[in-house]
C-alpha positions in Angstrom: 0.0 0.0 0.0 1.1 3.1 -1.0 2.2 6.0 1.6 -0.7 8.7 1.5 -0.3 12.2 0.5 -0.1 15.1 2.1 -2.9 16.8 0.4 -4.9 13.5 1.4 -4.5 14.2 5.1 -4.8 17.5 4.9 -8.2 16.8 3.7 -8.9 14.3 6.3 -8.1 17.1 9.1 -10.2 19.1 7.5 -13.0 17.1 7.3 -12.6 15.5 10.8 -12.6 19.2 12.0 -15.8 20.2 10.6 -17.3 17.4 12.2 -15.9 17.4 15.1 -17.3 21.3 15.9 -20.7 20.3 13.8 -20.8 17.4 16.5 -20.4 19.6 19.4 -24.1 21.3 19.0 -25.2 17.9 18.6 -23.7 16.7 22.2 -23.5 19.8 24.6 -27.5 19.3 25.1 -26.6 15.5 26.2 -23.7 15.5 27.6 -24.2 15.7 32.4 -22.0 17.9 34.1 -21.0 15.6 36.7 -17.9 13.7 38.2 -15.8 10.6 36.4 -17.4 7.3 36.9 -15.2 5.7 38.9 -14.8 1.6 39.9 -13.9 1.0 43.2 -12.3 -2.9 42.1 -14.5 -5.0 44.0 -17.3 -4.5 41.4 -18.8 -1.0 43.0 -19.1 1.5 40.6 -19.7 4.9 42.1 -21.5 7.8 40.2 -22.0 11.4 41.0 -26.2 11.6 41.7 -26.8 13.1 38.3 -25.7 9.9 36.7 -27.3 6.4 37.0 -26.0 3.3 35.3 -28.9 2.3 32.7 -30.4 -1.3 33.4 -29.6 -1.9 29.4 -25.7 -2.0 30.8 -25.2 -3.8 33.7 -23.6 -6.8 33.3 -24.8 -10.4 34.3 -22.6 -12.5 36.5 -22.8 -15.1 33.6 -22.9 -13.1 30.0 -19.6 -13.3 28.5 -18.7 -9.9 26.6 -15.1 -10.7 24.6 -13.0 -7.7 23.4 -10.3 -7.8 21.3 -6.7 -7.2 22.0 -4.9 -4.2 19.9 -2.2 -2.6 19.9 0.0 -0.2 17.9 3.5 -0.7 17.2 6.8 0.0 14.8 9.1 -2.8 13.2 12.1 -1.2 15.6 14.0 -3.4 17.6 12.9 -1.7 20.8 9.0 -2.3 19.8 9.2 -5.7 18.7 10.6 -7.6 21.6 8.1 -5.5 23.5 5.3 -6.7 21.4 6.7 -10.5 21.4 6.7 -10.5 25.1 3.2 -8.6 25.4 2.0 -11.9 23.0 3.1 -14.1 25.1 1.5 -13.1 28.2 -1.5 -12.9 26.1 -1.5 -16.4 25.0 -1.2 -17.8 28.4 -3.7 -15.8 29.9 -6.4 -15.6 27.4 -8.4 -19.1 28.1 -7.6 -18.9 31.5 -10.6 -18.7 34.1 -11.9 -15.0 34.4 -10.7 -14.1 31.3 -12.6 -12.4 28.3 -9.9 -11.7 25.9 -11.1 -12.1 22.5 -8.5 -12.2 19.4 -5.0 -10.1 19.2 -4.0 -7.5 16.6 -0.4 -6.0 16.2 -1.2 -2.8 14.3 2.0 -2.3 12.9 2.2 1.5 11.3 5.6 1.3 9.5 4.2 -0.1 6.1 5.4 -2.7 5.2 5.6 -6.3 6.9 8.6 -7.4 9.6 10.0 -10.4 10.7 6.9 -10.9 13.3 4.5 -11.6 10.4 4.1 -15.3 11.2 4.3 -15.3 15.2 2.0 -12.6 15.9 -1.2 -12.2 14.3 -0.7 -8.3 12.3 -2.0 -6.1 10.3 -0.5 -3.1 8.1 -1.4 0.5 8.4 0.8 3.4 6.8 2.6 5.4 8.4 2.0 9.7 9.0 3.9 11.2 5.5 7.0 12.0 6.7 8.0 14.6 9.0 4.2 15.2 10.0 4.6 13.5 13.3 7.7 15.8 14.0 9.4 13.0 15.6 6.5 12.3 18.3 6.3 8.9 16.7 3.5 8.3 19.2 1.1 10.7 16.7 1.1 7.6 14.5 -1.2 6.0 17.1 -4.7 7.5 16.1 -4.5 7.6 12.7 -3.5 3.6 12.7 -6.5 3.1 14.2 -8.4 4.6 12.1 -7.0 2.7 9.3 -6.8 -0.3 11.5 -10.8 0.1 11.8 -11.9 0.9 8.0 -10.0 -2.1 6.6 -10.0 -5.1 9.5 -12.7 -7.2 9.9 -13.0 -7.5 14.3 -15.3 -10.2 15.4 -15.6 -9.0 18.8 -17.8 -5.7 19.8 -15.4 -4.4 22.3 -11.6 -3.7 21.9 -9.0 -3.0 24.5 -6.3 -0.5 23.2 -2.9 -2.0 24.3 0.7 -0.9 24.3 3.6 -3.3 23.9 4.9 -2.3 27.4 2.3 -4.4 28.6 1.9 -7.7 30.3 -1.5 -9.5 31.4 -0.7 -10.4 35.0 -4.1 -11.6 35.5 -6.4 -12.9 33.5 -8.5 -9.8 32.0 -12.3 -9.3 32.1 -14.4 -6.7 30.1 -14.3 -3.8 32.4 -16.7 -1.6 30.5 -20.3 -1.1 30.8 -21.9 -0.5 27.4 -21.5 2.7 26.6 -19.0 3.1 29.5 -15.7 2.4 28.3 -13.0 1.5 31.1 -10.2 3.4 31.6 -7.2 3.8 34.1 -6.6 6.8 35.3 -3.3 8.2 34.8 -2.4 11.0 37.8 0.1 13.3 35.4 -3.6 14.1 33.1 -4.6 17.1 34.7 -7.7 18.8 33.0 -8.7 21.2 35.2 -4.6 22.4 35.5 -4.9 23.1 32.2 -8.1 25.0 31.4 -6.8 27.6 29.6 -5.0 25.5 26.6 -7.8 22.9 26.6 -10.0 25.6 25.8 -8.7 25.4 22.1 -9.7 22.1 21.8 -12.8 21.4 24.0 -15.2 24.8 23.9 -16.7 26.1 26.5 -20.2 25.4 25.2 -19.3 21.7 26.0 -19.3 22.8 30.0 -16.5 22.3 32.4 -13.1 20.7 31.5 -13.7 18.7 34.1 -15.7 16.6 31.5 -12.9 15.5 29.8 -11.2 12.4 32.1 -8.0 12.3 33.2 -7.0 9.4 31.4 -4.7 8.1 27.9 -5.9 6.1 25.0 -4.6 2.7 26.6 -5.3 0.6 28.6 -9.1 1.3 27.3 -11.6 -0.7 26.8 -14.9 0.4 24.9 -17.0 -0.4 22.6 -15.8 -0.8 18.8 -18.7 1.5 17.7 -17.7 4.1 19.6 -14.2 3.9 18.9 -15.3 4.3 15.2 -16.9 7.5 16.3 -14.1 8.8 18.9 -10.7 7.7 16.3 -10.9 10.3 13.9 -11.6 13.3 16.0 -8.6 11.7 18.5 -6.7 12.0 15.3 -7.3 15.7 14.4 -7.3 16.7 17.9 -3.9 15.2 18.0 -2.4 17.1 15.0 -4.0 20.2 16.0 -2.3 19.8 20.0 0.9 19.3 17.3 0.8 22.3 15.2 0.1 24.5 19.0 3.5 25.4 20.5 2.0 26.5 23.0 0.2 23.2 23.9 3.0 20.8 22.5 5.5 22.4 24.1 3.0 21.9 28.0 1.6 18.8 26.9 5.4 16.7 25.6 5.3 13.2 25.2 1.6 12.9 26.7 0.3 14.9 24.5 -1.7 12.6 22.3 -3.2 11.0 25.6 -4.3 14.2 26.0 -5.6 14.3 22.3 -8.0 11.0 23.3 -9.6 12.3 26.5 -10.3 15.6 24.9 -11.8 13.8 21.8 -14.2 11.3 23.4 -15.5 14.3 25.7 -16.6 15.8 22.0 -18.4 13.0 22.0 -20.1 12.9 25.3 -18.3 10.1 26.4 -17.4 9.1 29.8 -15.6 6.0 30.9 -15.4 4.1 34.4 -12.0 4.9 36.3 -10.2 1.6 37.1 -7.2 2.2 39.2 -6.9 -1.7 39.4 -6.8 -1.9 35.5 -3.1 -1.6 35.8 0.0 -1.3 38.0 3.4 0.6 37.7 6.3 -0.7 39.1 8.4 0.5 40.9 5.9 2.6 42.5 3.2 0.2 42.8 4.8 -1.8 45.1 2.4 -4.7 45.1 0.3 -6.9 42.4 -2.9 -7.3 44.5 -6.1 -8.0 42.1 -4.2 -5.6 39.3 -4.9 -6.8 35.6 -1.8 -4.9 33.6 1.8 -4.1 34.4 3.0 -1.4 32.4 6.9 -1.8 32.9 7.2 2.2 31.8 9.2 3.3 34.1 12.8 2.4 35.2 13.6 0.3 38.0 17.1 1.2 39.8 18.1 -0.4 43.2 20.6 -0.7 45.5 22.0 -4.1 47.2 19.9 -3.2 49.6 16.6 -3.4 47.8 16.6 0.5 48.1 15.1 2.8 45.2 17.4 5.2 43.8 15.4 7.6 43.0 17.1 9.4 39.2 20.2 7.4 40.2 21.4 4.7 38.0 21.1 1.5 40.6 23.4 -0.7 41.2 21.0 -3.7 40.0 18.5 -2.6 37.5 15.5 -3.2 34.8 15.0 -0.2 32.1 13.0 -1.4 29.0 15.2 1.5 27.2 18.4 0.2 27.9 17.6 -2.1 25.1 16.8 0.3 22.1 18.6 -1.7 20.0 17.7 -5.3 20.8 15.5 -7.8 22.6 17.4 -8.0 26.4 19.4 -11.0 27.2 17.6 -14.1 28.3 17.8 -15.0 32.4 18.1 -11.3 33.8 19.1 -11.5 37.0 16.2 -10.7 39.8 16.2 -8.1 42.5 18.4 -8.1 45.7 16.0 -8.6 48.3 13.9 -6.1 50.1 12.7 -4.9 46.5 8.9 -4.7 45.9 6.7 -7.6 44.6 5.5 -5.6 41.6 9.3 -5.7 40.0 10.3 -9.1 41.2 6.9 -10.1 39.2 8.0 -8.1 36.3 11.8 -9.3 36.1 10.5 -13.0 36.2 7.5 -12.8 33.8 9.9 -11.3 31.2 12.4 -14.1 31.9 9.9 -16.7 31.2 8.8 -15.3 27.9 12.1 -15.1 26.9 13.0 -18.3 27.9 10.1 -19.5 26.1 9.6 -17.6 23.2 11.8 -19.2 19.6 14.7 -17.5 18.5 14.9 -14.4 21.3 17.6 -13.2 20.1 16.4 -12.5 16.5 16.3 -8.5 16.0 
């Protein structure tokens, strides 16, 4: 497939914009002024009093409601072992007890195929025309999805957006509600901090920014219609955060997470906050009934088993030492004293690796 042109995209931003502010008449009437849904892990969901959960949505104890599994992703060295590690953890947990993982799609927006073809179900987006995504590689993300949407045939009526840094702890359940996505709820996505340069994006006739939630684009899960609805406005939102210096330079690498929270409060949608969708070592120090570890940030320790806080450690796990290849297999684990979460995510990677054919193959 060929790359698309400029004047192609430009197109698509325009027409994405002139729904997206048509659509806001359409959803400022509809659209409660009230506080994020949030799930308090043992099945409560709490709601401001404006908001009840419609009967339609709830869940029975016995209905099975599979989403699919996908996630974007380049042919570098760095995302690949990532995504071959993320696979595997998959795999094993999908048909376990509790689990409603569907199928698994690598959206894979260089262009062309890799070496991963065969081992992990894929599919081929293009890329942003060079030198639109200004080196925030991340921008690729919405508009692979909405390629990955108009051309994939998905079984399943729910989808969980992934990221290779991932791994399935636990087996994973649907954690939305109908027209409740799930989120998790990242602490660094500040709305109401940053009223002023949302207001570009999200007008005021759309009420407080306190509707948009404080969350990213993954882990998600929602429904695949509205994800069809939400993509292309994440997408325009996303170059338009781009071409503002103003709000690139105060929004950096989170910028496009930003993009997806502003875009689905366009569209009047709110999702349930699951803080127990995912855990972060090495400051979530233990698993508990946590569904994701998201192995984001670097994990430096002393002998001790003490965190070094910005200091390179004297033992330590940091997906980006390995840039340029997969890391070796049998890392060593943690001195002792260090938390659960990182002794988990040491040894789950060293079982993939042991596991997984050919590791060592860039």
């Amino acid at each position: 497939m060929g790359s698309p042109s400029p004047l192609l995209l430009i197109t698509l931003v325009l027409g994405f914009s002139f729904a997206t502010y048509n659509l806001v008449t359409m959803v400022m009437h509809n659209r409660s002024l009230s506080k994020p849904i949030v799930d308090d892990s043992n099945g409560g969901i709490f709601f401001d009093p404006v908001i009840e959960m419609p009967k339609s949505v709830k869940k029975s104890k016995n209905a099975k409601l599979p989403f699919h599994v996908a996630l974007t992703a380049t042919d570098a060295p760095y995302s690949k072992w990532q995504c071959r590690i993320m696979y595997y953890w998959y795999k094993k947990q999908k048909d376990l007890p509790g689990s409603e993982m569907g199928g698994f799609t690598r959206i894979l927006h260089s262009g062309s195929p890799d070496n991963l073809m065969d081992e992990i179900p894929t599919v081929i987006v293009d890329p942003l025309p060079a030198g639109l995504d200004r080196g925030y590689i991340v921008l690729n993300r919405p508009w692979a999805f909405v390629q990955w949407l108009e051309k994939a045939t998905i079984e399943e009526d729910y989808i969980l957006m992934a990221e290779p840094d991932h791994i399935f702890v636990t087996p994973l359940p649907n954690l939305a509600r109908g027209g409740y996505p799930a989120a998790f709820p990242f602490f660094y996505i500040k709305p109401d901090q940053n009223e002023k340069l949302l207001r570009k994006f999200f007008p005021e006739e759309m009420g407080p920014v306190t509707n948009i939630d404080p969350i990213g684009n993954s882990p998600v899960i929602i429904k695949k219609d509205l994800l069809e609805k939400i993509a292309p406005t994440w997408m325009n939102v996303s170059l338009k955060m781009k071409d503002d210096p103003e709000t690139d330079k105060a929004f950096g690498w989170v910028l496009e997470m930003y993009a997806y929270a502003v875009a689905s409060a366009l569209h009047g949608v709110q999702h349930i906050l699951r803080k127990d969708f995912m855990l972060q070592p090495p400051w979530d120090l233990e698993i508990g009934k946590k569904f994701i570890i998201h192995y984001t940030y670097g994990c430096d320790y002393n002998m001790k088993g003490e965190l070094t806080y910005g200091k390179i450690g004297e033992w330590r796990f940091d997906k980006r030492s390995y840039l340029r290849g997969p890391p070796p297999r049998n890392l060593p684990l943690p001195p002792p004293g260090v938390p659960e979460s990182v002794v988990t995510l040491v040894k789950m990677v060293n079982e993939a690796t042991a596991n997984i054919p050919n590791w060592d193959v860039e």
